[in-house]
N, C-alpha and C positions, 0 to 999 in steps of 0.2 A: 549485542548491538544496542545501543542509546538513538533514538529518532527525537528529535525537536519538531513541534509543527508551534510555534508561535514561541512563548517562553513552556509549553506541555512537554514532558516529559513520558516519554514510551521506552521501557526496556526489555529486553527477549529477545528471540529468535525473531526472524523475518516475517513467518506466519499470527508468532506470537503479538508480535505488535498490531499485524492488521487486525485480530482479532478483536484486541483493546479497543481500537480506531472502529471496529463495526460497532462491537457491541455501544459504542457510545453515539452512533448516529443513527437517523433517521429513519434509516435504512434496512436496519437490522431484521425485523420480519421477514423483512422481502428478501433477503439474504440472510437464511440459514446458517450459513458455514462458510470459512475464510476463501475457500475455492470460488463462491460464488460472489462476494466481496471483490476479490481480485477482479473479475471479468465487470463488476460493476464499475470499480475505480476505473479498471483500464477504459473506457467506452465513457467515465468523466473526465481522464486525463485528454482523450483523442477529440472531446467537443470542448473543451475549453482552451486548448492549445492549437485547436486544427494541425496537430504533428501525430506521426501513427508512433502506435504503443505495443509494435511487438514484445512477446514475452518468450522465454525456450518453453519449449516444450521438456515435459520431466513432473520432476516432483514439484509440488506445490510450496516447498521451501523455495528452491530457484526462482521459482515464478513470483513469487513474493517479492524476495530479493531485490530481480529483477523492477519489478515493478516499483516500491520506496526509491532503486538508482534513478529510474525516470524522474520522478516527483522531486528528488534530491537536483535532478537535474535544472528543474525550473525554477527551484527555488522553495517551494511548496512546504519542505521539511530541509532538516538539518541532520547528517549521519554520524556516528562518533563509533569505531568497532568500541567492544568493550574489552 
């Protein structure tokens, strides 16, 4: 999978991208690991959009997934399979 957020460029797996996208923000301490990333994104997707951010329940690949569709949703990033 290829993700766009601006003209940036993110390649990998669903998890593997959000990982990129922590380790490069702010956030990162405070989110250890993608799992816990994901629930942060999700809860900045749901106060910036006032829309809910369900996610499946499963692996942390889906939920990832998942979650970049939403974001891809608003516009936020841009998805390309690879």
């Amino acid at each position: 999978m290829r993700v766009f957020i601006e003209e940036q460029l993110y390649e990998g797996s669903a998890p593997e991208i959000l990982e990129q996208l922590r380790q490069h923000s702010f956030v990162a301490d405070e989110c250890p690991d993608v799992d816990d990333y994901i629930l942060f994104l999700q809860a900045r997707f749901i106060s910036l959009t006032s829309r809910t951010c369900d996610l499946p329940a499963g692996s942390t690949e889906k939920r990832a997934s998942a979650l970049i569709d939403r974001f891809v949703s608003i516009g936020a990033m841009r998805k390309e399979e690879a």
